[in-house]
C-alpha positions as CSV (number, residue, x, y, z in Angstrom):
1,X,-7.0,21.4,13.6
2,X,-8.0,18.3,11.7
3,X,-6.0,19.8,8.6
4,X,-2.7,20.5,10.5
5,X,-2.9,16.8,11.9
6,X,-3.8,15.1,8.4
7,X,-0.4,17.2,7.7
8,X,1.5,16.0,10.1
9,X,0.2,12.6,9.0
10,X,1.8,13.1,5.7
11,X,5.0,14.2,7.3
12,X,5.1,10.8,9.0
13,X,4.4,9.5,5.4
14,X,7.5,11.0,4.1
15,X,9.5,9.4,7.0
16,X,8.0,6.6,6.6
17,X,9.8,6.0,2.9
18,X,12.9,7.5,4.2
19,X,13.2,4.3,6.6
20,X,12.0,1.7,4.5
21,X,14.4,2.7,1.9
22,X,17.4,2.7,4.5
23,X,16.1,-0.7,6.0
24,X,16.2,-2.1,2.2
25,X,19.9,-0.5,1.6
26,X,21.2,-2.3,4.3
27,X,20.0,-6.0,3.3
28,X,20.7,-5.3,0.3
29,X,24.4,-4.5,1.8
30,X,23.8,-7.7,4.2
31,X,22.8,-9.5,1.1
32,X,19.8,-12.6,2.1
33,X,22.8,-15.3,3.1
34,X,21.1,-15.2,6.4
35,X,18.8,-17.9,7.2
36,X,15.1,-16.5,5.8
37,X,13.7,-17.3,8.9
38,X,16.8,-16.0,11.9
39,X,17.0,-12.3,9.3
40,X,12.9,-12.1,9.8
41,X,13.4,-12.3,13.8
42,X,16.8,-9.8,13.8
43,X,14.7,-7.3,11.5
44,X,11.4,-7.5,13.9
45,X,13.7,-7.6,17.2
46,X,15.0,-3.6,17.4
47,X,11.6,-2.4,17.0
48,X,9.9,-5.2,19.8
49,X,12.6,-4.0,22.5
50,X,12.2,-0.2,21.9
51,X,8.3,-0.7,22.0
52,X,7.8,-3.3,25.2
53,X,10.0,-0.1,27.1
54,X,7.9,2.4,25.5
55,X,4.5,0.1,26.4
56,X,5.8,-0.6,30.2
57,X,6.8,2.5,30.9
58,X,3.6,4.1,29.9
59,X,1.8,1.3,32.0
60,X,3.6,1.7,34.7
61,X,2.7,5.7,34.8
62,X,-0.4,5.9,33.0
63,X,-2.1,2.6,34.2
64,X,-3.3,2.2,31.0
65,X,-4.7,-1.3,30.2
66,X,-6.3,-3.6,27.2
67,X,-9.3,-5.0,26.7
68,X,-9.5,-8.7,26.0
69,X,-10.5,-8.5,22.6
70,X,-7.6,-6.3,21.5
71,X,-5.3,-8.6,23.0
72,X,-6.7,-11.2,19.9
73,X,-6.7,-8.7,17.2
74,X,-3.2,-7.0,17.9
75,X,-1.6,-10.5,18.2
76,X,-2.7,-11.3,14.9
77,X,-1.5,-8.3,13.4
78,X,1.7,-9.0,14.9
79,X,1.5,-12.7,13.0
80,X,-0.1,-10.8,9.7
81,X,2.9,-8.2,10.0
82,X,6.0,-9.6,11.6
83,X,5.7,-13.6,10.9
84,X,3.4,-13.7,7.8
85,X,4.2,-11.0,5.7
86,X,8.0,-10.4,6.4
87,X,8.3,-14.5,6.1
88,X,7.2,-14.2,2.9
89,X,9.1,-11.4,1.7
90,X,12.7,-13.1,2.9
91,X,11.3,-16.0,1.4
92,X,10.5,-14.2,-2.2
93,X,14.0,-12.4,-1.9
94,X,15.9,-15.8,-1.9
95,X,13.9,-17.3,-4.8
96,X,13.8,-14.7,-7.2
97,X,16.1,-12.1,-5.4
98,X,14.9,-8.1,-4.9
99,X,14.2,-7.5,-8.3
100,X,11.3,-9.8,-8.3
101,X,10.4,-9.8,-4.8
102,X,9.9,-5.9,-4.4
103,X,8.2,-5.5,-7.6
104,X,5.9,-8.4,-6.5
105,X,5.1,-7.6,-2.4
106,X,3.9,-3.9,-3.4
107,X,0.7,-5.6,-4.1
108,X,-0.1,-4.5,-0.5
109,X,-0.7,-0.9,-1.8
110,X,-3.8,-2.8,-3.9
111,X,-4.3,-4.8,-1.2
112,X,-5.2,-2.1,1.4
113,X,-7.5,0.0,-1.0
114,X,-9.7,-3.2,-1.2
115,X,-9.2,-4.1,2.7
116,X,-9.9,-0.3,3.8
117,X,-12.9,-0.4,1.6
118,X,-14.3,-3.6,3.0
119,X,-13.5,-4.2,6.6
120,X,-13.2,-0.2,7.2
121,X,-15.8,1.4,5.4
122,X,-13.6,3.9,3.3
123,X,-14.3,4.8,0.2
124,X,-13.3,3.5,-3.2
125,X,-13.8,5.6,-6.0
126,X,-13.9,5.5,-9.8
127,X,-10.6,7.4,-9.3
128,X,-9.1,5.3,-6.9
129,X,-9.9,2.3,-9.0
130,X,-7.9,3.7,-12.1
131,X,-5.1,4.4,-10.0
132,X,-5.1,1.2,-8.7
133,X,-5.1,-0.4,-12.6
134,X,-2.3,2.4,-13.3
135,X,-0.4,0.8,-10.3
136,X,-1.2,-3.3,-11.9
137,X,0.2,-2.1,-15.3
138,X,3.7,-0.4,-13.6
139,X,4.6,-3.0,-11.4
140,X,3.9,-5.8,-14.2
141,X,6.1,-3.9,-16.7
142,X,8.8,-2.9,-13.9
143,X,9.2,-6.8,-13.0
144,X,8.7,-7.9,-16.4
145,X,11.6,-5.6,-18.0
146,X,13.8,-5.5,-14.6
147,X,13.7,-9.6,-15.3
148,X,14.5,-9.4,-18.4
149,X,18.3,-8.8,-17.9
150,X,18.8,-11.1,-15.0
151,X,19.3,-14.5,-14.9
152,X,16.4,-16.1,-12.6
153,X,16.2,-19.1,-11.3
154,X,13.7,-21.7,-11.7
155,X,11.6,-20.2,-9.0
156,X,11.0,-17.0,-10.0
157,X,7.0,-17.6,-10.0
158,X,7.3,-19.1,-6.6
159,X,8.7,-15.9,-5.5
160,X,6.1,-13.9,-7.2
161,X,3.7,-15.9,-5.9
162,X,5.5,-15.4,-2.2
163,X,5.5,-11.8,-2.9
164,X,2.2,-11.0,-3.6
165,X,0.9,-13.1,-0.8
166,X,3.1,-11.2,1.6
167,X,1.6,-7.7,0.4
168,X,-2.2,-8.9,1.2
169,X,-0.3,-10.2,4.9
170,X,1.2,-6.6,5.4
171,X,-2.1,-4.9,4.1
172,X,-4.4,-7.1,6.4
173,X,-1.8,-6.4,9.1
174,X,-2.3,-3.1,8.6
175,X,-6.1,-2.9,8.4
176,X,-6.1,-4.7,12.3
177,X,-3.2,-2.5,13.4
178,X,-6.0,0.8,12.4
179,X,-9.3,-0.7,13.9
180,X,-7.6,-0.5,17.4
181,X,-5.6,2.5,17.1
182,X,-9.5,3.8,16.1
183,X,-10.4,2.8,19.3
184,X,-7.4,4.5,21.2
185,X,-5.4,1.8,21.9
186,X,-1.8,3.1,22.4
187,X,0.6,2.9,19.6
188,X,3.7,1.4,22.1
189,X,1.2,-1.3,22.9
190,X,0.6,-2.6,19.5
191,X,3.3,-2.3,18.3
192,X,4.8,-4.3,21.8
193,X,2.7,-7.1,21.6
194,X,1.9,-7.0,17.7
195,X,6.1,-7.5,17.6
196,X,6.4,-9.6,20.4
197,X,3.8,-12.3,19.0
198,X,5.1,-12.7,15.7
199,X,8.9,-13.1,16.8
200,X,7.4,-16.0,19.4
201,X,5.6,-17.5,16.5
202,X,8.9,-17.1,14.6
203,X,11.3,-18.8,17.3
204,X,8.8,-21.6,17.2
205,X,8.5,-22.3,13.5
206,X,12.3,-22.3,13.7
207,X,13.0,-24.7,16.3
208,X,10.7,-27.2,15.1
209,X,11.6,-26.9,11.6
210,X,14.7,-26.2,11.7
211,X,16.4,-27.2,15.0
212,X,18.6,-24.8,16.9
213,X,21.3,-25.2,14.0
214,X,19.5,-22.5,12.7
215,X,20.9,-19.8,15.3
216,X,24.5,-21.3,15.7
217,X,24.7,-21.1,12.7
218,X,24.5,-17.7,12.1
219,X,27.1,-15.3,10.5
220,X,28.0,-12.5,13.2
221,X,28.7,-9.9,11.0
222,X,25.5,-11.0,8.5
223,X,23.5,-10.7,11.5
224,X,24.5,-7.3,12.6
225,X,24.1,-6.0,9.3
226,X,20.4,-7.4,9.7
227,X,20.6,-5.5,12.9
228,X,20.8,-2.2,11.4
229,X,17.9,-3.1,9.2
230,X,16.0,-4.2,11.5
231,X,16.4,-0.9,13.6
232,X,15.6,1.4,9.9
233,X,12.4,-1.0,9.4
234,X,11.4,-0.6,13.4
235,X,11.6,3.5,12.6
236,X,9.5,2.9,9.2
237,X,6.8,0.6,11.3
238,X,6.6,3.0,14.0
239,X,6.2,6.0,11.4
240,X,3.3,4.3,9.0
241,X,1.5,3.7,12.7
242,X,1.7,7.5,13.4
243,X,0.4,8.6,10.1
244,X,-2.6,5.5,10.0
245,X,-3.6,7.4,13.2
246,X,-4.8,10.4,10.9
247,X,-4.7,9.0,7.1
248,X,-6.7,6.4,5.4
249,X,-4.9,3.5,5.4
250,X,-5.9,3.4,1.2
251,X,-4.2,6.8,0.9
252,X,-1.3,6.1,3.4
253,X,0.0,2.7,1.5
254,X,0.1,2.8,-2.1
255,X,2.3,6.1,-1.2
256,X,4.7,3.6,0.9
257,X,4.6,1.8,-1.9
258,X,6.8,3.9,-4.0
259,X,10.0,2.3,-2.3
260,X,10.3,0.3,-5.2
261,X,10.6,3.4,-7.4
262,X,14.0,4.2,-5.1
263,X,14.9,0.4,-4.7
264,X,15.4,0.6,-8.8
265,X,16.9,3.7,-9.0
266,X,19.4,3.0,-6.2
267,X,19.8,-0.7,-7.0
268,X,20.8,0.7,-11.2
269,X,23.1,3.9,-9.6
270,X,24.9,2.6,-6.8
271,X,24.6,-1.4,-6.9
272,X,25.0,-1.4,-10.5
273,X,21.5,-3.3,-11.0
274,X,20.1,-4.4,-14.3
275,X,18.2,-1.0,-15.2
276,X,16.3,-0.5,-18.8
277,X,14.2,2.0,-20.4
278,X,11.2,-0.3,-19.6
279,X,11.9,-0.5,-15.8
280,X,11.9,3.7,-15.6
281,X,8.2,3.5,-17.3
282,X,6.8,1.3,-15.2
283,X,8.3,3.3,-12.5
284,X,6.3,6.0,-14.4
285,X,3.2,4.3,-14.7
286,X,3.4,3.1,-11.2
287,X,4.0,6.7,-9.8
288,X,0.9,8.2,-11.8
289,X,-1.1,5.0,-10.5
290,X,-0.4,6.2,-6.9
291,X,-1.3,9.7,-7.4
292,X,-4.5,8.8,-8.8
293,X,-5.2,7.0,-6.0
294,X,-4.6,9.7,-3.9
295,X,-7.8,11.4,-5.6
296,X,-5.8,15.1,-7.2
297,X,-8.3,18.0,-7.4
298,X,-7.2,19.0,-10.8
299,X,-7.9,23.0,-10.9
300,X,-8.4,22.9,-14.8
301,X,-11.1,20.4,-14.5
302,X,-13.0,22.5,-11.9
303,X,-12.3,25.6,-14.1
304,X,-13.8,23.6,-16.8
305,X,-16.8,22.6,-14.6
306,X,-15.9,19.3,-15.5
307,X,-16.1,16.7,-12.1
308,X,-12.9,14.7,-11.0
């Protein structure tokens, strides 16, 4: 039983990538015109409004409730995840554009090895920890060649700076978003409130910095295009939360984490991105990193009676 569920875990895995990479297609389409700030509430809304139904309904039926603690810790995943992390992103995206910024935010896959090894007592391996280097050495030479043919702006460390800051935010959101659904807190309901506190937090960061001016604004068609990410990234969130349900969240991540193989490859094929030999080996590198990390039985080195 525990087998076919860490299998259906993986199969939300898979989903999981599928989503993120349609959510990323469509801002790239959407392009980051948007005000950083008005795109991080359009992406979060579609996935809050699907979820409060889901979490009232089941209320109202099951008469399910929280305890008070929970109601702490899933709020600040909801800032770590929806404010925090996606802030930053939108913020790295503008200053150094995708090419730095996704390279840069996958950090979260090293992130949540070291935060599900800490906080939630899963285990780090010699293994793990050479995957993890693997994964440092492709994502340096992916930016650094992917760079290399672009014209940046002066800053371009800013936004790696945002980036990397915005994978530990993800990766801490994610370790918070796992302790309660440990403790059988319903997915709708973190995922409800989690939302639902970072998009407050969001509205009120923009009216004081920024004024209503913010919202009016806003292009209509920009912000429906946002829309339609927004709905891809809600699918993606909800999906990662099914498999964390089953799957370590050092095992579930770094494979996420991949997007940025298919960002590269899509962005070079069908946006006509800067693409080198140097940005297909750190794709390489980056790729054997996560399967590392993911701790292969290598049948040759049992035959051998040599231990993985």
């Amino acid at each position: 039983m525990d087998g076919q569920m860490r299998r259906s875990g993986w199969l939300w895995v898979i989903a999981t990538l599928i989503c993120f990479q349609a959510s990323d297609i469509s801002l790239r389409i959407a392009s980051v015109d948007t005000h950083f700030a008005v795109g991080t509430v359009l992406q979060a809304l579609p996935l809050m409004l699907i979820a409060l139904i889901v979490a009232v309904r089941r209320s109202l039926l099951s008469g399910d409730r929280i305890a008070g603690r929970s109601w702490g810790i899933i709020a600040g995943y909801g800032v770590l995840q929806f404010f925090t992390g996606n802030l930053l992103f939108y913020a790295a995206v503008q200053m150094g554009g995708l090419s730095i910024a996704s390279p840069s935010v996958q950090s979260q896959a090293i992130w949540a090895v070291v935060l599900g090894g800490v906080f939630l007592g899963e285990r780090i391996s010699r293994m793990m920890i050479y995957g993890i280097l693997l994964f440092i050495a492709g994502l340096v030479t992916m930016a650094g060649f992917k760079s290399a043919g672009l014209s940046l702006s002066g800053d371009w460390i800013w936004a790696i700076v945002c980036g990397v800051l915005g994978g530990l935010a993800w990766a801490g959101g994610s370790a918070l978003q796992r302790t309660q659904l440990r403790r059988g807190v319903p997915l709708s309901y973190i995922l409800a409130i989690g939302s639902a506190a970072g998009i407050l937090l969001l509205n009120l960061m923009i009216i004081l910095y920024y004024g209503t001016s913010a919202w009016q604004n806003t292009d209509l068609t920009g912000a429906v295009k946002v829309l339609a990410a927004g709905c891809f990234n809600g699918l993606a969130v909800a999906s990662v939360s099914q498999a964390l349900k089953t799957i370590e969240i050092s095992k579930v991540i770094p494979v996420i984490s991949l997007s940025i193989v298919f960002n590269t490859l899509v962005g070079g094929l069908v946006f006509n991105e800067y693409l080198n030999a140097g940005s297909i080996v750190g794709m390489l590198v980056l790729f054997l990193g996560v399967i590392i990390v993911q701790e292969p039985k290598f049948r040759f080195l049992k035959s051998g009676g040599v231990r993985a």
